[in-house]
PQR file with spaces between the fields and no chain letter, atoms N, CA, C, O and H, PARSE charges and radii, in Angstrom:
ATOM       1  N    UNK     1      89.719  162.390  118.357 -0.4000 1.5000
ATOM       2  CA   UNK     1      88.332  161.988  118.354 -0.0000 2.0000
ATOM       3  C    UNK     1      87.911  161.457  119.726  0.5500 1.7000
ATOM       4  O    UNK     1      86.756  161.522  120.148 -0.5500 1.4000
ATOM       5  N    UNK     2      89.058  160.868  120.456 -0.4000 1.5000
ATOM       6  CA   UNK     2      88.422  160.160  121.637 -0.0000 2.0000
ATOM       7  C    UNK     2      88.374  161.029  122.710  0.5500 1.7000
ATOM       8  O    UNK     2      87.757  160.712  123.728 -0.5500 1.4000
ATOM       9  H    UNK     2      89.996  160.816  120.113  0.4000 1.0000
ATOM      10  N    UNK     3      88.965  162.117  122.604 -0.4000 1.5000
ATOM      11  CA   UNK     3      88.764  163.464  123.517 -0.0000 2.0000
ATOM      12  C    UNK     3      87.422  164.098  123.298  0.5500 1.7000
ATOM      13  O    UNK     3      86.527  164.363  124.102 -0.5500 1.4000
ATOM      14  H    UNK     3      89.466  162.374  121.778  0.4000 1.0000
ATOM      15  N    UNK     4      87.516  164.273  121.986 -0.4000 1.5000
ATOM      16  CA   UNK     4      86.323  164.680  121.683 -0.0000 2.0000
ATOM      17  C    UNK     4      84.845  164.223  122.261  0.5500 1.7000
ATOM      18  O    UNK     4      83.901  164.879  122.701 -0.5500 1.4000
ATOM      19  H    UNK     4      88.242  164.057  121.333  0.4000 1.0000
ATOM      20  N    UNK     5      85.032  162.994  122.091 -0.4000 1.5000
ATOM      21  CA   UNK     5      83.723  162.247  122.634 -0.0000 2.0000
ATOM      22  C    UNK     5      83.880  162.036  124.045  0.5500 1.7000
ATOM      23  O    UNK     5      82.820  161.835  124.637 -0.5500 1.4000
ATOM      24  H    UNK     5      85.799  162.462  121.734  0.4000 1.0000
ATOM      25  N    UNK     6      85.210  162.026  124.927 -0.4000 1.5000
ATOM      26  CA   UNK     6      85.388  161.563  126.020 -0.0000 2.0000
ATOM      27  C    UNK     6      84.458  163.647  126.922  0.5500 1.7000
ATOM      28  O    UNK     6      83.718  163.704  127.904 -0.5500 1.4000
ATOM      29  H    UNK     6      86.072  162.189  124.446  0.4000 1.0000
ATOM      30  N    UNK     7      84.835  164.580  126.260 -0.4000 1.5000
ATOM      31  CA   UNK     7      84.609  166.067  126.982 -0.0000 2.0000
ATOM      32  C    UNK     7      83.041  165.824  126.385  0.5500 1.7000
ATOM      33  O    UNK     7      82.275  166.556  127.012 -0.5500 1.4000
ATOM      34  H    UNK     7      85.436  164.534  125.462  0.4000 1.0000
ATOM      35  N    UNK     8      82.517  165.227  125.629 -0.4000 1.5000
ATOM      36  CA   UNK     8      80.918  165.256  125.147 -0.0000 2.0000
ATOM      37  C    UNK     8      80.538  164.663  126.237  0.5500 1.7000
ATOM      38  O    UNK     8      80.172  165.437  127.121 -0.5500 1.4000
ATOM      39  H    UNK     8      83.140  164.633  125.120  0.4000 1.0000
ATOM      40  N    UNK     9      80.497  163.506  126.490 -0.4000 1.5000
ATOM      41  CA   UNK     9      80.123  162.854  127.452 -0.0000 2.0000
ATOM      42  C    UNK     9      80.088  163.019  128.895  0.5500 1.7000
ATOM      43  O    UNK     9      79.173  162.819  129.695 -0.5500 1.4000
ATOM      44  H    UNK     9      80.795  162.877  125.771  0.4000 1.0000
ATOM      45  N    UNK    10      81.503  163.504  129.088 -0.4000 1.5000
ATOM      46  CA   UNK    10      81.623  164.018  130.395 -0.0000 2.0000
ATOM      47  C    UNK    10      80.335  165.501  130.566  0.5500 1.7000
ATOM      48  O    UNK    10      79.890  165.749  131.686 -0.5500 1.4000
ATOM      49  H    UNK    10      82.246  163.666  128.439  0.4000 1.0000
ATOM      50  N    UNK    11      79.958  166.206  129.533 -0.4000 1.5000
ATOM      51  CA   UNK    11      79.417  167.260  129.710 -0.0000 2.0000
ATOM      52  C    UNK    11      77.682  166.643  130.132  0.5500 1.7000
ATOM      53  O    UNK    11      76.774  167.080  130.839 -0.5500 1.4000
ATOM      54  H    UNK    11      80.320  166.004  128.623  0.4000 1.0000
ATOM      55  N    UNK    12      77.841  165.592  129.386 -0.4000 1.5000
ATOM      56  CA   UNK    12      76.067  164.744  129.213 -0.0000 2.0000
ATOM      57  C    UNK    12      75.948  164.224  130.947  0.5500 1.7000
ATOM      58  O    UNK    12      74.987  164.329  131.709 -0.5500 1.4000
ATOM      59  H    UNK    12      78.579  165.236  128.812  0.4000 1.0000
ATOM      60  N    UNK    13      77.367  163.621  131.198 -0.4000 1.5000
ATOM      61  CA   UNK    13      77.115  163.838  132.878 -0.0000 2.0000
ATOM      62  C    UNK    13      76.895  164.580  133.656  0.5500 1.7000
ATOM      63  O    UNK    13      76.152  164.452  134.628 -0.5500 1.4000
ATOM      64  H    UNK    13      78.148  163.535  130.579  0.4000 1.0000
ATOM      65  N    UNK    14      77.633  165.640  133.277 -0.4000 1.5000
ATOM      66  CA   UNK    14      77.164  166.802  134.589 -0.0000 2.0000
ATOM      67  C    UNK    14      75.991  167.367  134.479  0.5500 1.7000
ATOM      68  O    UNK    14      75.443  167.887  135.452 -0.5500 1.4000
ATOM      69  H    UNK    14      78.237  165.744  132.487  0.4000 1.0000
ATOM      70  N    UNK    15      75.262  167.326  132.846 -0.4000 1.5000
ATOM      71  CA   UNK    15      73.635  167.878  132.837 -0.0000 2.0000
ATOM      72  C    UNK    15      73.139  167.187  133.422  0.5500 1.7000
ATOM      73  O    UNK    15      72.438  167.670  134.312 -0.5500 1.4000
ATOM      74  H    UNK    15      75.707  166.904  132.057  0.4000 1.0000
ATOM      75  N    UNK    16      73.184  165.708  133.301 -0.4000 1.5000
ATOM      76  CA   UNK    16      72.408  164.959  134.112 -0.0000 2.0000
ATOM      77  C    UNK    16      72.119  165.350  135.198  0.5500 1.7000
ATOM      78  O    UNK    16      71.090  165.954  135.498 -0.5500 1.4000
ATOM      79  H    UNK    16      73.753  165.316  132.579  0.4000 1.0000
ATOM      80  N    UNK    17      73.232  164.963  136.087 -0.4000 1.5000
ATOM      81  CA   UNK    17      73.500  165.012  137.105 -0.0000 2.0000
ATOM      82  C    UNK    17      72.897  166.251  137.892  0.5500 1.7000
ATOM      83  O    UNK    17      72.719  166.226  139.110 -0.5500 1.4000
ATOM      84  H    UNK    17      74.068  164.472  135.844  0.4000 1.0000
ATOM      85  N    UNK    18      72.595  167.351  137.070 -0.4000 1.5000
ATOM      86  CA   UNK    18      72.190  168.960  137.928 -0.0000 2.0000
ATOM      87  C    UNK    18      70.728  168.715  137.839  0.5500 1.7000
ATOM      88  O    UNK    18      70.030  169.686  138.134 -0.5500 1.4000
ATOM      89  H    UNK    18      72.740  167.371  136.081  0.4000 1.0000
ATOM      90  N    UNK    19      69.893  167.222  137.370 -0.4000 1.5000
ATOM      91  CA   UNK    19      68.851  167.883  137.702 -0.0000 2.0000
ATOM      92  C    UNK    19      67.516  168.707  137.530  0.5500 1.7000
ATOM      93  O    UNK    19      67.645  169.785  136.950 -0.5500 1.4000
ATOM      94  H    UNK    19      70.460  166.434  137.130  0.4000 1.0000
ATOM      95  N    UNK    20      66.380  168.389  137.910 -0.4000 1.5000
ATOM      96  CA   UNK    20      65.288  169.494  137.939 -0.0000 2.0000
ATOM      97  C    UNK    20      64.670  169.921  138.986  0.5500 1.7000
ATOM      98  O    UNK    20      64.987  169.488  140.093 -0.5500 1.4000
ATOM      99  H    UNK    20      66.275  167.514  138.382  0.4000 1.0000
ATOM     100  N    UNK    21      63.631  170.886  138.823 -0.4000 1.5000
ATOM     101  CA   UNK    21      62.786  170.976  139.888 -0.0000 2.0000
ATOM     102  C    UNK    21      61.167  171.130  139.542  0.5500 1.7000
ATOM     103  O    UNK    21      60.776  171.919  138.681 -0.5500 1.4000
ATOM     104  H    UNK    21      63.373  171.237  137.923  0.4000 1.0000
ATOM     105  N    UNK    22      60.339  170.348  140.255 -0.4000 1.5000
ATOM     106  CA   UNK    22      58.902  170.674  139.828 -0.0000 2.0000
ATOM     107  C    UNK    22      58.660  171.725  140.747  0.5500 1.7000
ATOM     108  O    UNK    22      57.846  171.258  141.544 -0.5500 1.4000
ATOM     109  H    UNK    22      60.656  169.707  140.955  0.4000 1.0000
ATOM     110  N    UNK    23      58.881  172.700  141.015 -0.4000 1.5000
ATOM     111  CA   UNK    23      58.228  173.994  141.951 -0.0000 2.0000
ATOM     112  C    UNK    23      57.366  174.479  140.780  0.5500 1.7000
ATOM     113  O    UNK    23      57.531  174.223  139.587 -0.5500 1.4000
ATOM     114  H    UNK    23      59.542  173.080  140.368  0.4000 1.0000
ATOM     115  N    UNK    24      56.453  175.198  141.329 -0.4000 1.5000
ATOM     116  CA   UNK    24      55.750  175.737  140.904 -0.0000 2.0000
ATOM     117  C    UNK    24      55.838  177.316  140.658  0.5500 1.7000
ATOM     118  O    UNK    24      55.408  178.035  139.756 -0.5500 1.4000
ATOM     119  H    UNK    24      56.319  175.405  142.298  0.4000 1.0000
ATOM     120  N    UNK    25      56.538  177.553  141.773 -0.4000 1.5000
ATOM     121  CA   UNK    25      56.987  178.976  141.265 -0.0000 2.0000
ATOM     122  C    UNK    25      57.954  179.882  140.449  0.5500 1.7000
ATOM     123  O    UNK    25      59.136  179.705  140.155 -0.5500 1.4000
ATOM     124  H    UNK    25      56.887  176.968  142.506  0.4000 1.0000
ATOM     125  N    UNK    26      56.972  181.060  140.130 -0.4000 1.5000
ATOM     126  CA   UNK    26      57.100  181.402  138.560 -0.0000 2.0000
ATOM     127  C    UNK    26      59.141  181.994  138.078  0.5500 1.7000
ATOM     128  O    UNK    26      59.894  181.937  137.105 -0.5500 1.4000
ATOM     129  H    UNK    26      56.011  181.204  140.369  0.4000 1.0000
ATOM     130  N    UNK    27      59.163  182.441  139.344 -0.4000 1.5000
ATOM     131  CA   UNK    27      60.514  183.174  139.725 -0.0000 2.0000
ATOM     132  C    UNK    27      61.753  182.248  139.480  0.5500 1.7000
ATOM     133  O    UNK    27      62.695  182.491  140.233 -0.5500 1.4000
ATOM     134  H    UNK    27      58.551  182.488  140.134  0.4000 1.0000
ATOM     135  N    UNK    28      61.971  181.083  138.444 -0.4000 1.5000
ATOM     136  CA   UNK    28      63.249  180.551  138.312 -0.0000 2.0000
ATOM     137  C    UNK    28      64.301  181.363  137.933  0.5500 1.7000
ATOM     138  O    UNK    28      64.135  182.280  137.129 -0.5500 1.4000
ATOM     139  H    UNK    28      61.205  180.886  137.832  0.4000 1.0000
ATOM     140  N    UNK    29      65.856  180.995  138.668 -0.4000 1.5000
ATOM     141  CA   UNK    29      66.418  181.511  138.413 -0.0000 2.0000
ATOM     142  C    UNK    29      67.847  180.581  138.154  0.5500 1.7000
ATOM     143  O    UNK    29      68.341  179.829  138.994 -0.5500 1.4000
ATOM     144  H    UNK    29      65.991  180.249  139.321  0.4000 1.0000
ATOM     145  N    UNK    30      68.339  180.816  136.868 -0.4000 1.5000
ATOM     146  CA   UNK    30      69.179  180.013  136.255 -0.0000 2.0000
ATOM     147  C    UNK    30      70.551  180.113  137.673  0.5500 1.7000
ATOM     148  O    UNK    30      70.879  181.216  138.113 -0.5500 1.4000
ATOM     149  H    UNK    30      67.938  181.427  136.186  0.4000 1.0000
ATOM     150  N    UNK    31      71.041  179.108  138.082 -0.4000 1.5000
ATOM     151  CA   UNK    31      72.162  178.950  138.639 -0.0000 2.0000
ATOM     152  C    UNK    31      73.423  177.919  137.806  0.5500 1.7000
ATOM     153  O    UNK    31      73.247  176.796  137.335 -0.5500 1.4000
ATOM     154  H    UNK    31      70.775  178.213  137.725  0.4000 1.0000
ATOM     155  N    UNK    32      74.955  178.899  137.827 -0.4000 1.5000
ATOM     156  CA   UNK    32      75.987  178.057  137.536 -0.0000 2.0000
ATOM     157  C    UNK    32      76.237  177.193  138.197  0.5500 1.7000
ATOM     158  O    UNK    32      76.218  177.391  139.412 -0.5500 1.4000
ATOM     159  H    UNK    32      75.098  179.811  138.209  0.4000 1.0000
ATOM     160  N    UNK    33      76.541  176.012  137.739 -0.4000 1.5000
ATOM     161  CA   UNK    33      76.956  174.761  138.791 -0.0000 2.0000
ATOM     162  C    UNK    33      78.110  175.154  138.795  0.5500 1.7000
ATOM     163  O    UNK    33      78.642  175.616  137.785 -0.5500 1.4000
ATOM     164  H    UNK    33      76.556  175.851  136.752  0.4000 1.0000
ATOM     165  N    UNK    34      78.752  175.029  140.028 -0.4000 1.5000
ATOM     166  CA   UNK    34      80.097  175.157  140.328 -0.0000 2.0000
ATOM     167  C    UNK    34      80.594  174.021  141.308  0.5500 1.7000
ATOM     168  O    UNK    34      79.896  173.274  141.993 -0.5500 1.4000
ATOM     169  H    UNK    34      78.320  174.653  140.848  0.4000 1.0000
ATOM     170  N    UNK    35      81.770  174.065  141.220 -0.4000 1.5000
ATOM     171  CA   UNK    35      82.535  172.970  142.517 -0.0000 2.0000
ATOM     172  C    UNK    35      83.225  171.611  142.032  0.5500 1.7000
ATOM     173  O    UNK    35      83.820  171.763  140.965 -0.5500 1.4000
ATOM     174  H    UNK    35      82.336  174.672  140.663  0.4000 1.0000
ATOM     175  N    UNK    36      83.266  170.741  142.390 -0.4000 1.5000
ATOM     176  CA   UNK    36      83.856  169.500  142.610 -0.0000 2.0000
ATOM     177  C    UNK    36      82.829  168.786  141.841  0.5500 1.7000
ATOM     178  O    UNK    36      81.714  169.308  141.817 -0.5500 1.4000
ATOM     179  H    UNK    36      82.782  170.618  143.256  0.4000 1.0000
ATOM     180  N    UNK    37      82.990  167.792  141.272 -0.4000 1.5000
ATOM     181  CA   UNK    37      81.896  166.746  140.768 -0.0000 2.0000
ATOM     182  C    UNK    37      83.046  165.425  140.430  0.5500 1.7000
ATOM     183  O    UNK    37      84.201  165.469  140.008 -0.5500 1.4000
ATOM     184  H    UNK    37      83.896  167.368  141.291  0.4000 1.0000
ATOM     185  N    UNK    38      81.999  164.051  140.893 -0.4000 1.5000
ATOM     186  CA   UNK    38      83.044  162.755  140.477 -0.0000 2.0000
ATOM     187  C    UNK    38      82.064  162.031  139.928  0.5500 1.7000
ATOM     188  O    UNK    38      80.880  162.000  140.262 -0.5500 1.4000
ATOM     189  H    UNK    38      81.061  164.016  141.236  0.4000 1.0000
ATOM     190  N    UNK    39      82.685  161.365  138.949 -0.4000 1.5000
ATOM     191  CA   UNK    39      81.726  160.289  138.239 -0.0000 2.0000
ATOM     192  C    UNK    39      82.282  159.565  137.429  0.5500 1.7000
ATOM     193  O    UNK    39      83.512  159.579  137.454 -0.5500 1.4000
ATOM     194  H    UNK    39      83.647  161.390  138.677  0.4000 1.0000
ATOM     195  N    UNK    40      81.679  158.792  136.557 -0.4000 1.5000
ATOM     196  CA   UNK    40      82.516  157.935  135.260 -0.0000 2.0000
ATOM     197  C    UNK    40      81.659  158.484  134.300  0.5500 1.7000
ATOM     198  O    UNK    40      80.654  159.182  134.439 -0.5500 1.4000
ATOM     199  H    UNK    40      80.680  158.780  136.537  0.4000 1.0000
ATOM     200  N    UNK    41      82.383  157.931  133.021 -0.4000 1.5000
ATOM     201  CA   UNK    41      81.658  157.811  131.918 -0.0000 2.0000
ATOM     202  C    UNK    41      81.875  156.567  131.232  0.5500 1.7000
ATOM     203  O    UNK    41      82.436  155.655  131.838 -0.5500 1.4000
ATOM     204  H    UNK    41      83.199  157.364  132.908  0.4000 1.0000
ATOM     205  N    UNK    42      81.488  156.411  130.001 -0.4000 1.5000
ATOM     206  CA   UNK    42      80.891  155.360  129.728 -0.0000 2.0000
ATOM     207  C    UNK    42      81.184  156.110  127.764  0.5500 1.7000
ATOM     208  O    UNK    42      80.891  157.253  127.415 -0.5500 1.4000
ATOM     209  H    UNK    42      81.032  157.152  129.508  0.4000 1.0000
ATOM     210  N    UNK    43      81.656  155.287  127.085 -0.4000 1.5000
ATOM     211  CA   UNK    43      81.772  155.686  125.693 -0.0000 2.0000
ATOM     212  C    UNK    43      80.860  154.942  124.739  0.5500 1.7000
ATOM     213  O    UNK    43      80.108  154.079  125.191 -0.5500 1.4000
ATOM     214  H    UNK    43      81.895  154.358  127.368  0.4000 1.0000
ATOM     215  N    UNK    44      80.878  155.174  123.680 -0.4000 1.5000
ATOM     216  CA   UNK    44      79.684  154.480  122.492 -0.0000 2.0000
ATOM     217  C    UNK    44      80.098  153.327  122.487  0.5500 1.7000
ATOM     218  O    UNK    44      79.242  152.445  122.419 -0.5500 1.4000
ATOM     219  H    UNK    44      81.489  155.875  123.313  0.4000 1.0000
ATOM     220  N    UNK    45      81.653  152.902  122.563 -0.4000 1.5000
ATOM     221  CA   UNK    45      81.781  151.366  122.215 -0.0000 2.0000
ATOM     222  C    UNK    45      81.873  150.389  123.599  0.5500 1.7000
ATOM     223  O    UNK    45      82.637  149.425  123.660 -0.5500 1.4000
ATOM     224  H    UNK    45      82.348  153.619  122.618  0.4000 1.0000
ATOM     225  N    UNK    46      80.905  150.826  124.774 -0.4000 1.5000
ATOM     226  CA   UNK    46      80.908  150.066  125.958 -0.0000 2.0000
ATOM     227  C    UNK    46      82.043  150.551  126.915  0.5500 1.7000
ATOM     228  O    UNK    46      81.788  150.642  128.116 -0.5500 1.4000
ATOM     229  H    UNK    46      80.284  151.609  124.724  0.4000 1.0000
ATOM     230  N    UNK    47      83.261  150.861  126.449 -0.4000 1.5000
ATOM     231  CA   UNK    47      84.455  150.921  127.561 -0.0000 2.0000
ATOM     232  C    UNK    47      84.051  152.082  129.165  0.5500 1.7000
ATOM     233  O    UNK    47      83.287  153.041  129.059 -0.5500 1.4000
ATOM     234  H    UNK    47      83.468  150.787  125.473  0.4000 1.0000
ATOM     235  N    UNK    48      84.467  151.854  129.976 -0.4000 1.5000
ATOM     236  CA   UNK    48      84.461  152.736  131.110 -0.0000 2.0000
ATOM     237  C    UNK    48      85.039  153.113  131.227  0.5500 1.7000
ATOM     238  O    UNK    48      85.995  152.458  130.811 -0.5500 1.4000
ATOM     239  H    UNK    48      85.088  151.075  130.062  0.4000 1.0000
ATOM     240  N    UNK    49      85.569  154.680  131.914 -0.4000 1.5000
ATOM     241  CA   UNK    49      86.718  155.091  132.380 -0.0000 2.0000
ATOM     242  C    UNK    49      85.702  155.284  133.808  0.5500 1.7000
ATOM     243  O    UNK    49      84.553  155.721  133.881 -0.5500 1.4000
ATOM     244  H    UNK    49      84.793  155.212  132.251  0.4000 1.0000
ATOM     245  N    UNK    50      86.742  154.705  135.030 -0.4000 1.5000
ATOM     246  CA   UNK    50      85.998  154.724  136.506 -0.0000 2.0000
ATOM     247  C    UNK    50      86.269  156.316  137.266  0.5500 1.7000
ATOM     248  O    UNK    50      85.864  156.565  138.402 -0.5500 1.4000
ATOM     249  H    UNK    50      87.675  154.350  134.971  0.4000 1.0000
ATOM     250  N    UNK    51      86.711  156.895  136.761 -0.4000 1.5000
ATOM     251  CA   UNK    51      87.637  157.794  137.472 -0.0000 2.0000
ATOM     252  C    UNK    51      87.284  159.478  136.881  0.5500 1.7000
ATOM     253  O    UNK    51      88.169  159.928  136.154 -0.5500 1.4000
ATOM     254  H    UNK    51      87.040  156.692  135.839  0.4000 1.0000
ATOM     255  N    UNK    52      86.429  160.136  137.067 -0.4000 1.5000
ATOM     256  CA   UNK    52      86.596  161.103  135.895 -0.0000 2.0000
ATOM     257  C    UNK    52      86.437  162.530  137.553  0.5500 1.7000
ATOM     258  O    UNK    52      85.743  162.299  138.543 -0.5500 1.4000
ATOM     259  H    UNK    52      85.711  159.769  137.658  0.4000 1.0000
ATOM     260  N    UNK    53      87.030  163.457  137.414 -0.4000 1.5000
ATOM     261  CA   UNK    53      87.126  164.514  138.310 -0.0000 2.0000
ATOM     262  C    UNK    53      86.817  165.694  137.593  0.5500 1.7000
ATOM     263  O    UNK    53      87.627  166.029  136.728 -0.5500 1.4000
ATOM     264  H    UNK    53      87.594  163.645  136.609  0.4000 1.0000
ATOM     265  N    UNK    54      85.473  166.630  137.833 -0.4000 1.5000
ATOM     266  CA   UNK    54      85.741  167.997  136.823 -0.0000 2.0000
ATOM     267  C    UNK    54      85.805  168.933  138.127  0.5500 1.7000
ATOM     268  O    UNK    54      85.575  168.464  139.242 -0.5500 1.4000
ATOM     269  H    UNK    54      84.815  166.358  138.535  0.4000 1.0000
ATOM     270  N    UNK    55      86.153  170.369  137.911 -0.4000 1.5000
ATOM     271  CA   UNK    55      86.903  170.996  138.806 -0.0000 2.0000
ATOM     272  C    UNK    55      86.296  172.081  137.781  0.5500 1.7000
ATOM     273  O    UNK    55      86.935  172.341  136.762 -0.5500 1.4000
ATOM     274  H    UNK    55      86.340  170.750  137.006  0.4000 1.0000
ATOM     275  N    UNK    56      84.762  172.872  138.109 -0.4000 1.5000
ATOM     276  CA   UNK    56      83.854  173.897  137.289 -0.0000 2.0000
ATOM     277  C    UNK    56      84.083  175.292  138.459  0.5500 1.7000
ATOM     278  O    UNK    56      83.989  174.871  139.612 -0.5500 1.4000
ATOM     279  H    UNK    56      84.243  172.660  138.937  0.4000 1.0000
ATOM     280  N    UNK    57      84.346  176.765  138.398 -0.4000 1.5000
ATOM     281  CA   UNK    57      84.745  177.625  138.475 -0.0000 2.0000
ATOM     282  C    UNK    57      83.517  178.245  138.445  0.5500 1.7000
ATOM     283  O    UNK    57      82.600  177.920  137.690 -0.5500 1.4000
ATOM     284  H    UNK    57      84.423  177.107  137.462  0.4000 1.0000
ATOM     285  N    UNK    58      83.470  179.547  139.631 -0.4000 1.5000
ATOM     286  CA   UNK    58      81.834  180.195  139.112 -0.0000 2.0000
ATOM     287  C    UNK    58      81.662  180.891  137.753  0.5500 1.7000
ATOM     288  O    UNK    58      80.591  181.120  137.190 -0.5500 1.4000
ATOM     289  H    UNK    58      84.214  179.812  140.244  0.4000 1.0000
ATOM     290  N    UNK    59      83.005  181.212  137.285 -0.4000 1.5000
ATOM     291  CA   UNK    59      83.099  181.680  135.860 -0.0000 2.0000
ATOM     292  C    UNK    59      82.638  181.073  134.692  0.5500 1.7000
ATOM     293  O    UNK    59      82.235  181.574  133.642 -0.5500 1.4000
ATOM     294  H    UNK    59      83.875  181.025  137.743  0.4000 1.0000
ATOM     295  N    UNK    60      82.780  179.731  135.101 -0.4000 1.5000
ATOM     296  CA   UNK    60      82.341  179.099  133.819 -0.0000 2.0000
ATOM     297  C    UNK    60      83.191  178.020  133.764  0.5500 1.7000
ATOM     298  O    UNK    60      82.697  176.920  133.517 -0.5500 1.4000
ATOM     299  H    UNK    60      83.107  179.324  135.954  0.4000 1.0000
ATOM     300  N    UNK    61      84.480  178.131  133.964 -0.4000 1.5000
ATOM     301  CA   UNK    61      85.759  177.607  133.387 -0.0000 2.0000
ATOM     302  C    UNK    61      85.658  176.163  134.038  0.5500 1.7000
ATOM     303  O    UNK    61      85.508  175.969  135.244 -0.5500 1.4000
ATOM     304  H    UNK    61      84.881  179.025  134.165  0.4000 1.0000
ATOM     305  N    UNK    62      85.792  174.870  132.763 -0.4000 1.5000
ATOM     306  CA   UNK    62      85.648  173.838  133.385 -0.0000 2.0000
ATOM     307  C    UNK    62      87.036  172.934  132.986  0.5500 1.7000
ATOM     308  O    UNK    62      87.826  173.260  132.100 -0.5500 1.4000
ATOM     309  H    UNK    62      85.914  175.028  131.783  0.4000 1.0000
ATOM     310  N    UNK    63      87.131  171.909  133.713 -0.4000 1.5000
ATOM     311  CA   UNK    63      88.193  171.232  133.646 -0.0000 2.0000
ATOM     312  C    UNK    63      88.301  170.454  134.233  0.5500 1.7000
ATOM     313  O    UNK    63      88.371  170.573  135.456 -0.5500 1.4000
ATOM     314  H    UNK    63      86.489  171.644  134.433  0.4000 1.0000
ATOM     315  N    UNK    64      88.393  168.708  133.276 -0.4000 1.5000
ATOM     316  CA   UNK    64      87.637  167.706  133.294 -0.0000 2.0000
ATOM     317  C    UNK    64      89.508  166.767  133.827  0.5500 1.7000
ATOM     318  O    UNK    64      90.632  167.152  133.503 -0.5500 1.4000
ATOM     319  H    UNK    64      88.337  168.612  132.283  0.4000 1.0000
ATOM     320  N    UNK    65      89.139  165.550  134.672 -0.4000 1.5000
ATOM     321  CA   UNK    65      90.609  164.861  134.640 -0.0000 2.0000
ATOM     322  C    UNK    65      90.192  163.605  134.857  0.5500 1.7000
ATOM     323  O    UNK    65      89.481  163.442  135.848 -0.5500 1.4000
ATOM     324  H    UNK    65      88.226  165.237  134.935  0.4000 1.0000
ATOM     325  N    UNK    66      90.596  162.137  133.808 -0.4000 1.5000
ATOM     326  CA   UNK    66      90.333  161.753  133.727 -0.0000 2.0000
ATOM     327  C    UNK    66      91.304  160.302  134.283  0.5500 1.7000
ATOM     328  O    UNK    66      92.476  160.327  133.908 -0.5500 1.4000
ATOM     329  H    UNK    66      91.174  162.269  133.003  0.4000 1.0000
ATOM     330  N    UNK    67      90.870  159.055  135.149 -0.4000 1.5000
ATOM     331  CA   UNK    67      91.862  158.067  135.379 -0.0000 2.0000
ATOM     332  C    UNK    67      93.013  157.519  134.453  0.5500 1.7000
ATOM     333  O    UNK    67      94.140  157.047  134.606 -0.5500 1.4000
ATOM     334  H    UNK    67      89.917  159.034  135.453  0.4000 1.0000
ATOM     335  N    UNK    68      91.962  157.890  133.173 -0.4000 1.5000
ATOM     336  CA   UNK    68      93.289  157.417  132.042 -0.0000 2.0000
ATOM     337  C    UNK    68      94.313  158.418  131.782  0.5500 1.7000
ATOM     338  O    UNK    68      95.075  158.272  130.827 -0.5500 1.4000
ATOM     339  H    UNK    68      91.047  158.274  133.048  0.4000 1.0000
ATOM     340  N    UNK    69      94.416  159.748  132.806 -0.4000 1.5000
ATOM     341  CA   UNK    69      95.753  160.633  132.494 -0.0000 2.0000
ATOM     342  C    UNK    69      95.147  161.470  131.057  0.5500 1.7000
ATOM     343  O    UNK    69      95.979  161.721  130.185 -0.5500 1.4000
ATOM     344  H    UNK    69      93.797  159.867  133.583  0.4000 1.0000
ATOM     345  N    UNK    70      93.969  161.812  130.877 -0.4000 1.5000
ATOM     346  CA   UNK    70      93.365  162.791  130.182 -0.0000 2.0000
ATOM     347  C    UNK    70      92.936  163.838  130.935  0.5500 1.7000
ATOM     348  O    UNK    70      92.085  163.696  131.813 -0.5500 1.4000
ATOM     349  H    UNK    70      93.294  161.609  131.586  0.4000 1.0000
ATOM     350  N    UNK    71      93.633  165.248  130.574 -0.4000 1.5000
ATOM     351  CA   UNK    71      93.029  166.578  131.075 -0.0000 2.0000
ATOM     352  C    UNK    71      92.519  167.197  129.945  0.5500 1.7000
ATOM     353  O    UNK    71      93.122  167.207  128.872 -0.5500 1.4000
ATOM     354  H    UNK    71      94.324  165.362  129.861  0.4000 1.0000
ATOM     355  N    UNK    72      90.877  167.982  130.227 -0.4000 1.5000
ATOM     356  CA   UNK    72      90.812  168.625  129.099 -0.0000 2.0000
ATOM     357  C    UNK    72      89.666  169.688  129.775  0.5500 1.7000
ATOM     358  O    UNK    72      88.871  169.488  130.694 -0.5500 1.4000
ATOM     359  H    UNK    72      90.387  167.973  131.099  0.4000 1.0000
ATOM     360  N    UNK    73      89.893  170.837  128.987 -0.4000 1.5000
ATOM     361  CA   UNK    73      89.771  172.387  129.565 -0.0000 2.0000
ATOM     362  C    UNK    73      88.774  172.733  128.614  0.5500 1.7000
ATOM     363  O    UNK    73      88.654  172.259  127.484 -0.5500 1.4000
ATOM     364  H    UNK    73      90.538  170.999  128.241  0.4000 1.0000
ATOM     365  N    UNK    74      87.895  173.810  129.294 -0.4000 1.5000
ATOM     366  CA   UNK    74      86.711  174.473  128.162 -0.0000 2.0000
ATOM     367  C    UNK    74      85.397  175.082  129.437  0.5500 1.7000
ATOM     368  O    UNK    74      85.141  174.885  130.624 -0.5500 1.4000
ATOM     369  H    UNK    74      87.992  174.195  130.212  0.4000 1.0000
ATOM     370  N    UNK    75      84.967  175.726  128.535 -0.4000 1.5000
ATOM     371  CA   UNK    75      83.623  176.507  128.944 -0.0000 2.0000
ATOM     372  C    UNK    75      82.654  176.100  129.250  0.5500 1.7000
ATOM     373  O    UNK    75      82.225  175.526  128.249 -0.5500 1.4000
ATOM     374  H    UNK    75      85.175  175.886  127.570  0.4000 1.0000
ATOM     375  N    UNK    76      81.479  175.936  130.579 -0.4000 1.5000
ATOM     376  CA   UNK    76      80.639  175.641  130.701 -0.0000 2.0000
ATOM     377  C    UNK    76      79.589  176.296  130.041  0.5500 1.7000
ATOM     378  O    UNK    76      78.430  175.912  130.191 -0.5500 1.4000
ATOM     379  H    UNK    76      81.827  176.403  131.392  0.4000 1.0000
């Protein structure tokens, strides 16, 4: 369960994190985030983990590593 919620969360970060744009023009075009990203998260019952590393692939392929010695793998 705490994986569970720990890869939810981590995912609620990286949406964040990507963002909008007010342009006006009509031509958007969806881009994969790819690359390096660092941040924490933060769980329902207050605790922090300070340390969180995801490592996203232009494929899709994401893979999250966490200070507490949690790795966990999945699809963007």
């Amino acid at each position: 369960m705490a994986k569970l919620l720990t890869s939810a969360l981590a995912l609620s970060l990286l949406l964040i994190g990507c963002g909008g744009s007010k342009s006006s023009d009509s031509k958007l075009v969806e881009k994969m985030p790819q690359g390096v990203w660092l941040g924490s998260l933060e769980s329902s019952s207050g605790v922090f983990d300070h340390g969180v590393l995801a490592l996203i692939a232009p494929n899709g392929e994401l893979r999250l590593f966490t200070s507490s010695n949690e790795h966990l793998a999945g699809k963007f």
